[in-house]
SELUM-511229 format. One record per residue (C-alpha): residue number from 1; residue in three letters; x, y, z. Coordinates in steps of 0.05 Angstrom, whole numbers, padded with zeros to 5 digits. Layout:
nr / rest / xx / yy / zz
NUM / ALA / X / Y / Z;
...
# end
This chain:
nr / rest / xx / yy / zz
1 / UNK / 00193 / 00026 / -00362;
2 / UNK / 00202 / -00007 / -00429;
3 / UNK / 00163 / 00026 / -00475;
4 / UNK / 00172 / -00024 / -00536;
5 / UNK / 00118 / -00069 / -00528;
6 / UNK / 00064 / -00042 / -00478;
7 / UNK / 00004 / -00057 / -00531;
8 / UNK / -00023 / -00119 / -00515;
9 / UNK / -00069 / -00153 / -00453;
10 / UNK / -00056 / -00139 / -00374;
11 / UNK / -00075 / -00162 / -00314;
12 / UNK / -00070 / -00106 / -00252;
13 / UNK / -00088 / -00119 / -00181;
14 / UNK / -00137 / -00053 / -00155;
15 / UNK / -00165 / -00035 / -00095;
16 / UNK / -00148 / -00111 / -00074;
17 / UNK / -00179 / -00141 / -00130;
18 / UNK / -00151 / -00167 / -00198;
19 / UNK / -00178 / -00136 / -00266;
20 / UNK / -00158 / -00162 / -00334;
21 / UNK / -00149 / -00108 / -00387;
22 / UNK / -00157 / -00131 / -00458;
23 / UNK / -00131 / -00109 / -00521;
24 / UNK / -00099 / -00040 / -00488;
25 / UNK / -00055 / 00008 / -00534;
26 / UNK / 00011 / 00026 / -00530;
27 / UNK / -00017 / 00086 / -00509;
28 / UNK / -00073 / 00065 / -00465;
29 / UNK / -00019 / 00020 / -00430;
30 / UNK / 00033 / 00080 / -00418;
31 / UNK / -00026 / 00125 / -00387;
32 / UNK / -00035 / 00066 / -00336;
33 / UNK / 00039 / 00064 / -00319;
34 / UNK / 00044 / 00139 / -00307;
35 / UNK / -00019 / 00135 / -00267;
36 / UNK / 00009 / 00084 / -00234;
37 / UNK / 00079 / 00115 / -00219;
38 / UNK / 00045 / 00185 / -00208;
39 / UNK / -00005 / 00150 / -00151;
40 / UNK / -00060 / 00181 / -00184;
41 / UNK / -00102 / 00112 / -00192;
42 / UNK / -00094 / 00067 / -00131;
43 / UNK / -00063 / 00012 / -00170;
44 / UNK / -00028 / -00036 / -00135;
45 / UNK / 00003 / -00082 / -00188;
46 / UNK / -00001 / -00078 / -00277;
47 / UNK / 00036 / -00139 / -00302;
48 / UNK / 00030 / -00156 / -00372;
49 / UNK / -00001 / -00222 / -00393;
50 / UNK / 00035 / -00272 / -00443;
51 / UNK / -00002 / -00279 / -00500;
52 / UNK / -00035 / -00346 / -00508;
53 / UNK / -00066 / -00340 / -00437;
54 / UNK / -00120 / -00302 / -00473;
55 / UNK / -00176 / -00355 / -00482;
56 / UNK / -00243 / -00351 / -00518;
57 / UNK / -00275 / -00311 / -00461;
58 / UNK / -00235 / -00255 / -00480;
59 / UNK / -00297 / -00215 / -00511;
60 / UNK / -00328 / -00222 / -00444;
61 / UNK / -00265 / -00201 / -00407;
62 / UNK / -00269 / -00134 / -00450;
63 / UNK / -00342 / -00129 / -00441;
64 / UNK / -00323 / -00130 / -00362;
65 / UNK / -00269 / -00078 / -00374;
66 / UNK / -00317 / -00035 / -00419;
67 / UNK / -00375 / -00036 / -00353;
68 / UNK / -00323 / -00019 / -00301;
69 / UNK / -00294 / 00034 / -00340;
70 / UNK / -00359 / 00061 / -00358;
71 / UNK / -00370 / 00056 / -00285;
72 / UNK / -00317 / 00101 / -00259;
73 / UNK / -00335 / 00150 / -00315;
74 / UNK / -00403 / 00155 / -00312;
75 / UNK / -00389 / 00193 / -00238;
76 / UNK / -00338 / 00243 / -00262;
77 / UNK / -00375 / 00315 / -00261;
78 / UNK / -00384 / 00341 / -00326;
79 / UNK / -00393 / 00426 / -00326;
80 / UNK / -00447 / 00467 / -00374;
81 / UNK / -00388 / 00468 / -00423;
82 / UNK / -00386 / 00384 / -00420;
83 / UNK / -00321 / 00395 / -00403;
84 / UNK / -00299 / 00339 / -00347;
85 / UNK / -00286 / 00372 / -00288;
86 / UNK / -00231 / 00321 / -00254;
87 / UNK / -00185 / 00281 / -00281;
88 / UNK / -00206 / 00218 / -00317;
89 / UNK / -00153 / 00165 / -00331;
90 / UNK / -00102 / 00200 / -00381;
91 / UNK / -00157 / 00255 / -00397;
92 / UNK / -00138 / 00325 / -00354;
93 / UNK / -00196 / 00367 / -00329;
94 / UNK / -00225 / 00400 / -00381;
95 / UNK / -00231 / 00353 / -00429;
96 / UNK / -00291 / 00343 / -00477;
97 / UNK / -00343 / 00291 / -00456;
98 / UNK / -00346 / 00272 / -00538;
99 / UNK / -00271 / 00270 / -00539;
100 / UNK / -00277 / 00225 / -00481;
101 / UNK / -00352 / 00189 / -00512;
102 / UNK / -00300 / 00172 / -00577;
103 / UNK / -00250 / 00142 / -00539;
104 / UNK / -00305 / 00095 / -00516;
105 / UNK / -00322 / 00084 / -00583;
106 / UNK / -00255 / 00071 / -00616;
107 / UNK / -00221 / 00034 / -00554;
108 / UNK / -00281 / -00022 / -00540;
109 / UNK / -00312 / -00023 / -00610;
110 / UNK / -00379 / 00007 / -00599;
111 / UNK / -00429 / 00050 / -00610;
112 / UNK / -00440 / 00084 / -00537;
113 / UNK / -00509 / 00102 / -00545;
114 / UNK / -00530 / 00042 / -00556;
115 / UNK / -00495 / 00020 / -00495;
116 / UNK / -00518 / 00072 / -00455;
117 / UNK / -00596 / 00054 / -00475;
118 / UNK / -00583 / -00028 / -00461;
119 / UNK / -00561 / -00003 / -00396;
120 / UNK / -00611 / 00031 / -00380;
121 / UNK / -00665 / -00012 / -00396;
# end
């Protein structure tokens, strides 16, 4: 893997369906290639995308990204420590719900309470 220029948008293919990533970090984008390579997230294909295909709906793309991610958080068991007790993404067991709640933060822009409570309304 070239590990020059991973920052930047992708498109993967999981669980038979296509997903477009926005924005992703270098480091964001190595932790889905390991994942990938280590089979520990059933992806099937992680292709980067060119920039210019990025249109005006890209806000909405990472609003999609931000609800499915969410989404496959929101089940991993947290213990009376808040310490996550399996593996989420590049996070290992045992890892902080805050440290976890700030990635949230920093990676989609947002304040996650306030996400949490429009959710939930």
């Amino acid at each position: 893997m070239k590990t020059e220029n991973l920052a930047g948008d992708y498109k993967l293919k999981y669980r038979g369906r296509g997903v477009i990533v926005v924005g992703l970090t270098k480091e964001q984008a190595k932790a889905l290639y390991q994942l990938k390579r280590d089979n520990l997230l059933e992806i099937e294909s992680l292709e980067p995308i060119t920039k210019g295909t990025i249109t005006e709906q890209s806000e909405q793309l990472r609003n999609l990204s931000l609800k499915k991610t969410w989404g496959l958080f929101k089940d991993v068991p947290i213990n009376e420590n808040e310490e996550i007790e399996e593996q989420f993404l590049s996070f290992p067991i045992g890892t902080c719900r805050d440290d976890i709640w700030h990635w949230f933060e920093e990676t989609f822009n947002i304040v996650l309470g306030e996400y949490i409570y429009k959710l939930n309304k």
